[in-house]
ROVEXFI-497631 format. One record per atom (N, C-alpha, C): residue in three letters; x negated, y negated, z negated. Coordinates in steps of 0.02 Angstrom, whole numbers, plus 50000, padded with zeros to 5 digits. Layout:
N
alaXYZ
...
END
This chain:
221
unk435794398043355
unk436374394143378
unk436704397543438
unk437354397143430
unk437714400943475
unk437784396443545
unk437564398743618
unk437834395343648
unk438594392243671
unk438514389243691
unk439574388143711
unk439734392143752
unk439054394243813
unk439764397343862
unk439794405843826
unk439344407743807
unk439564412143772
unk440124412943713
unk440224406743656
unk440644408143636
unk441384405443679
unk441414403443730
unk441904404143771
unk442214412043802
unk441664415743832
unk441734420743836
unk442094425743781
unk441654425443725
unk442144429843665
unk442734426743647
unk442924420143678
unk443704419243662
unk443914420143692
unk443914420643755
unk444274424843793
unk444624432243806
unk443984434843779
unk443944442443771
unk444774445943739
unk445154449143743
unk445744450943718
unk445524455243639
unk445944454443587
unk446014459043545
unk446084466443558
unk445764471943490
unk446084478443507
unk446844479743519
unk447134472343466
unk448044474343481
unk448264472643557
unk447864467343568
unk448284465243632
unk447964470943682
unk447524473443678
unk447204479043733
unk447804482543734
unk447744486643685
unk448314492043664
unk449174489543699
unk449244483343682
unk449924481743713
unk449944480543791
unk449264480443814
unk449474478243881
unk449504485843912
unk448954489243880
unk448804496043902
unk449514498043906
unk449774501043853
unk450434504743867
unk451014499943907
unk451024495543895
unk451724491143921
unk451494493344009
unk450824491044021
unk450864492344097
unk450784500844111
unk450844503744056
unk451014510344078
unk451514510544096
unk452184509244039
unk452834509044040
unk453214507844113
unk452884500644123
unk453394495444183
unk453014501244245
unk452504505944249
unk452314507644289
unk452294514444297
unk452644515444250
unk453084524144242
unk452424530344233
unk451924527744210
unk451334533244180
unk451554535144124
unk451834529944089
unk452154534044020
unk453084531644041
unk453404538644062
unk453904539144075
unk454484539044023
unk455004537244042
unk455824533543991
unk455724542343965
unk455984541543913
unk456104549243882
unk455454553243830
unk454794551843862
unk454374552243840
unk454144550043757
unk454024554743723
unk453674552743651
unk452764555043664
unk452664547743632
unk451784546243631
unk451594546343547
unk451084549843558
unk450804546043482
unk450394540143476
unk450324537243403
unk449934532943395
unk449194534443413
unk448704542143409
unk448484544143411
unk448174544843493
unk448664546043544
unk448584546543606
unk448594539843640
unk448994533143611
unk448794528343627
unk448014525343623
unk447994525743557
unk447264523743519
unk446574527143574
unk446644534243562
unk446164536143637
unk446124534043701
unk446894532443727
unk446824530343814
unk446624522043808
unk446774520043755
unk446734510143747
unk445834509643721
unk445654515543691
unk445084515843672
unk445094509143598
unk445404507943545
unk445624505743495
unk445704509643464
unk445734508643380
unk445984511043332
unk446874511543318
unk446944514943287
unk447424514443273
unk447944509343253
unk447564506643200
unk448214499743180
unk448384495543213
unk447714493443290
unk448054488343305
unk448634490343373
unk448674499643383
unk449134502943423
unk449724502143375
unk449784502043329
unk450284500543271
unk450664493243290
unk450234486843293
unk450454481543297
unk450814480443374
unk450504484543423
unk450674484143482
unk451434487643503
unk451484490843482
unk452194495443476
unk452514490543444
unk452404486743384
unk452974484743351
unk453184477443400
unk452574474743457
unk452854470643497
unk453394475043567
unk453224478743570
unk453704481643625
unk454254485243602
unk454274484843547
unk454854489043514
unk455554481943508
unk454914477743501
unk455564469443515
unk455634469243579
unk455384469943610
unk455494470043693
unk456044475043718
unk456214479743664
unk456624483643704
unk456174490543736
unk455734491043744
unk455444496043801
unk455114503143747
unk455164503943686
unk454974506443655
unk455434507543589
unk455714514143570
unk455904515043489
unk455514519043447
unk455344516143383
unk454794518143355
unk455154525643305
unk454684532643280
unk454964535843249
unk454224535043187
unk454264533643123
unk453974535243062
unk453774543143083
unk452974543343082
unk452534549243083
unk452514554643124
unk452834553843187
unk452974554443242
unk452754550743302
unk452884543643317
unk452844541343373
unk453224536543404
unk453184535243464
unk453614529943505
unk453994533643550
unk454464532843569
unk454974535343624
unk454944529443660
unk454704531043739
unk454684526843785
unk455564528343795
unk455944521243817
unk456674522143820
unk456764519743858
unk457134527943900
unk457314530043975
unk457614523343980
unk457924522044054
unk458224514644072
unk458914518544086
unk459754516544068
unk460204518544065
unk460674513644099
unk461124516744124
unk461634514144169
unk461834505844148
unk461814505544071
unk462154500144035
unk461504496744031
unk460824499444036
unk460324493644042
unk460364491144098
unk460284493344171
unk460384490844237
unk460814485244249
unk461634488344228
unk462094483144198
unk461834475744159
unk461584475344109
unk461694469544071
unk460914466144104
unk460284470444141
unk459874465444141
unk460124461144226
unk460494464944252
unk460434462144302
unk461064457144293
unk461624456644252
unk462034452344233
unk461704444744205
unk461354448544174
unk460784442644136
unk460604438144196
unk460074441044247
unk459844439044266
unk459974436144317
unk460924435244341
unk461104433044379
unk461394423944330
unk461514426244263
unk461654420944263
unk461064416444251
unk460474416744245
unk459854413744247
unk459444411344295
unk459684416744341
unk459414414344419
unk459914409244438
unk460634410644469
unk460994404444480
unk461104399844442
unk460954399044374
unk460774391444349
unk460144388544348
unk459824391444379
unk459114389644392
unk459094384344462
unk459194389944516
unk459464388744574
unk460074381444571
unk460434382844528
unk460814376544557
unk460584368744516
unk460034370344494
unk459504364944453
unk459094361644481
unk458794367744541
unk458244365344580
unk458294364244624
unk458964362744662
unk459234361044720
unk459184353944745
unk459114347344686
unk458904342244726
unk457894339744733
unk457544346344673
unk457024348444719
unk456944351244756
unk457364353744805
unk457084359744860
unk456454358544900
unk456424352544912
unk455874351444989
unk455044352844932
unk455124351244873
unk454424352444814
unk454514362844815
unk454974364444810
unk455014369144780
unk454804375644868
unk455204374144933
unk455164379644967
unk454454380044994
unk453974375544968
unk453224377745013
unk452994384444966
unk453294382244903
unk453024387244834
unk453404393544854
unk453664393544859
unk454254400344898
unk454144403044963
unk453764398445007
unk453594400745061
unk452954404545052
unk452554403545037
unk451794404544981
unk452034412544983
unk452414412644915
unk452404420344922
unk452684424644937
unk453274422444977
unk453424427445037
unk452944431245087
unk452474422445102
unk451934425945166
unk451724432445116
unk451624429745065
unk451114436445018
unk451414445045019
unk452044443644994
unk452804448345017
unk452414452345069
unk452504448045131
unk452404451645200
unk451984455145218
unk451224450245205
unk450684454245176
unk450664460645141
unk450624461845099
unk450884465145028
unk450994472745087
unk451704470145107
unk452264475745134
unk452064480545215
unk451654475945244
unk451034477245304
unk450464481345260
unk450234480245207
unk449664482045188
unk449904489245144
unk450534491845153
unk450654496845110
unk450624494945025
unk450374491145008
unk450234489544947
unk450834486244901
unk451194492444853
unk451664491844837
unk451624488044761
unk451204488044730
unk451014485644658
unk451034477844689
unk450574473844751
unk450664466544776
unk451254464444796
unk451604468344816
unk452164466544836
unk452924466944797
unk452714470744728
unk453194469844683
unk453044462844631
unk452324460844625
unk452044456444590
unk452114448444625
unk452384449944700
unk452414442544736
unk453184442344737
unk453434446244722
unk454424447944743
unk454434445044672
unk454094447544612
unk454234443044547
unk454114435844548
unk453584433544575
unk453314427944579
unk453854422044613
unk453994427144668
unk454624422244707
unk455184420244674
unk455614426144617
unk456034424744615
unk455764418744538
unk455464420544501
unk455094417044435
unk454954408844467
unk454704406344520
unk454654400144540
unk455304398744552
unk455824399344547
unk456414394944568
unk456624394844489
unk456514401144442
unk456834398744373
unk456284392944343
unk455744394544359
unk455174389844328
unk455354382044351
unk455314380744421
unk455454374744439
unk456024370544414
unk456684375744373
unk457184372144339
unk456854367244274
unk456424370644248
unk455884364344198
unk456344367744121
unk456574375544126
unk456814377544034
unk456594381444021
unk455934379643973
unk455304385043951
unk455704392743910
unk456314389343901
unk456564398043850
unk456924399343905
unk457074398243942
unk457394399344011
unk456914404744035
unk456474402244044
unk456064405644088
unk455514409944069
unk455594409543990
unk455314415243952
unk455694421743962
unk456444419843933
unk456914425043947
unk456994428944015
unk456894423544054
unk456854427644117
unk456414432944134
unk455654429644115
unk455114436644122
unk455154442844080
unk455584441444038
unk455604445143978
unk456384453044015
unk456614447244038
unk457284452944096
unk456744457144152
unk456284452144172
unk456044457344249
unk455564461244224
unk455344459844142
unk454934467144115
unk455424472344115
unk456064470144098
unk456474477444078
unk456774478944171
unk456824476744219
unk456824478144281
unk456334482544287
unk455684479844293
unk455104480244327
unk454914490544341
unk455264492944282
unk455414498844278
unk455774504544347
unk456494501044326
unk456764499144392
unk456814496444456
unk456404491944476
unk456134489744529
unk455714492644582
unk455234496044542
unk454824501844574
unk455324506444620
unk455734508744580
unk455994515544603
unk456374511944662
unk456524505944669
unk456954502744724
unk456474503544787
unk456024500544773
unk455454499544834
unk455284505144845
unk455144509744792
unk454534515844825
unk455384522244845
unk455814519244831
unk456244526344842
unk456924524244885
unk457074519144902
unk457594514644925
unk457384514545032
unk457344520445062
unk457204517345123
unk457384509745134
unk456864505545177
unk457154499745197
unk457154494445161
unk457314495845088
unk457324491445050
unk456814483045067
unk456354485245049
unk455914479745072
unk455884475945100
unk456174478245175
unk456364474145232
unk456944469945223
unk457534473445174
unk458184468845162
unk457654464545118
unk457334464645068
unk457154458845015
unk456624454845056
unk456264454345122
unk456074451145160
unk456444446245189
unk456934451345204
unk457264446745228
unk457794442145190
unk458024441545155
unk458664438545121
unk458014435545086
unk457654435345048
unk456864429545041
unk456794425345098
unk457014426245157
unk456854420345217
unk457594417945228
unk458134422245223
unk458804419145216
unk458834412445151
unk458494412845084
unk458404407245054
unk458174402645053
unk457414402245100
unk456984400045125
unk457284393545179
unk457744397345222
unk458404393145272
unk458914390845241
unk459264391445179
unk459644389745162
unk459274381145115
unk458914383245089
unk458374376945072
unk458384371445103
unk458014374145180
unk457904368645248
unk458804365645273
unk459304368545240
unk459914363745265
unk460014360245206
unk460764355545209
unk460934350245170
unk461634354645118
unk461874362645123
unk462154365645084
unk462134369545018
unk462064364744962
unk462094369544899
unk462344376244898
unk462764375444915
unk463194382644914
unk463064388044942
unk462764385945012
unk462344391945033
unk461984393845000
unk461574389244976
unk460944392244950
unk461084395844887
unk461474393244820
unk461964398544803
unk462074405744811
unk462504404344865
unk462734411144881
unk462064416444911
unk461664414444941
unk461114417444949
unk460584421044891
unk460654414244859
unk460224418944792
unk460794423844775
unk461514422944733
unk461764429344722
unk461894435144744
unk461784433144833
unk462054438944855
unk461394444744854
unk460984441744873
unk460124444344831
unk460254448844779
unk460294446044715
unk460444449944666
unk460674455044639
unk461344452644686
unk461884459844681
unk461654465544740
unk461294465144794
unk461134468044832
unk460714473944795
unk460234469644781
unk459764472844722
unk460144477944651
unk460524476144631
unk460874478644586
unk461204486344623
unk461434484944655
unk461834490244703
unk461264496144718
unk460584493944741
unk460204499844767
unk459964502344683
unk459794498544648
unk459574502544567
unk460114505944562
unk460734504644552
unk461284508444540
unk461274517344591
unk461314515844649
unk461184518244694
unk460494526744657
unk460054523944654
unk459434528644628
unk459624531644548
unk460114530344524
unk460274534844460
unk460274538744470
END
């Protein structure tokens, strides 16, 4: 007889496909396997330590994602990030963030302890040199204000935009002097706009965020 917590444990455990998909995707968002780059099925399967088919199934999820085009007996082309991707995710993601934002505005006083949370982390993060925590709490921040709007495809779509950022994002922080410090700060500019009685600020704060952000990716082409 099988115990429970053991068979708890093996349900937990991830598939060879999902290994394989997390393996490469966090290659991707983390530029080990670089935009331009062709991989084989073959070279996946060894670094994921899986077989092949289920590196097969894993590609064909990131190939919906956007982050991957598949070639028949050949391979995957990791796909470079282009002027017109920068463009449309960050268009996207302005109109998702400010309807988020102007949703969660008569929760604010529930919503800025959650926001304050991981800023401190931000700060942390940005003191500690540690650039992987501090891109993972800058997501978190901005993901709790779409989350707290309460629209599960809302906020699918959204994570689904800061995967195709997340690419981009890096190169902001690790190559953007300063950067950090502006997204510290304009994170505590929202933080104050919260603690008053003006929608609009707060508004204009999240967008001006955005576009700020938009400007330095643009900027690193």
């Amino acid at each position: 007889m099988t115990h429970p917590r053991v068979s708890q444990q093996r349900a937990t455990v991830p598939s060879a496909a999902e290994r394989a998909y997390r393996h490469l995707k966090r290659g991707i968002l983390e530029q080990v396997y670089p935009g331009g780059l062709l991989v084989s099925e073959g070279e996946i399967a060894e670094a994921a330590q899986v077989s092949r088919t289920p590196v097969r199934e894993a590609l064909l999820r990131l190939e919906a994602e956007g982050l991957v085009a598949l070639y028949p007996k050949r391979g995957a082309l990791i796909r470079p990030v282009s002027a017109r991707e920068i463009t449309d995710v960050i268009e996207a993601r302005r109109l998702v963030e400010l309807h988020a934002a102007e949703r969660v505005w008569p929760r604010r006083h529930t919503l800025r302890p959650v926001l304050a949370g991981w800023l401190d982390r931000m700060r942390a993060a940005h003191a500690a040199g540690d650039l992987r925590a501090l891109m993972e709490a800058d997501r978190a921040f901005h993901a709790g204000v779409v989350e707290a709007a309460g629209n599960e495809i809302l906020a699918e779509l959204y994570h689904r935009l800061r995967d195709r950022q997340l690419r981009m994002g890096e190169a902001s922080f690790r190559l953007s002097p300063g950067w950090a410090e502006v997204a510290l700060t304009e994170h505590a500019g929202q933080l104050a706009a919260l603690d008053g009685d003006d929608p609009q600020r707060w508004l204009d704060t999240v967008g001006a965020h955005i576009d700020n952000a938009a400007t330095v990716l643009r900027t690193l082409r």
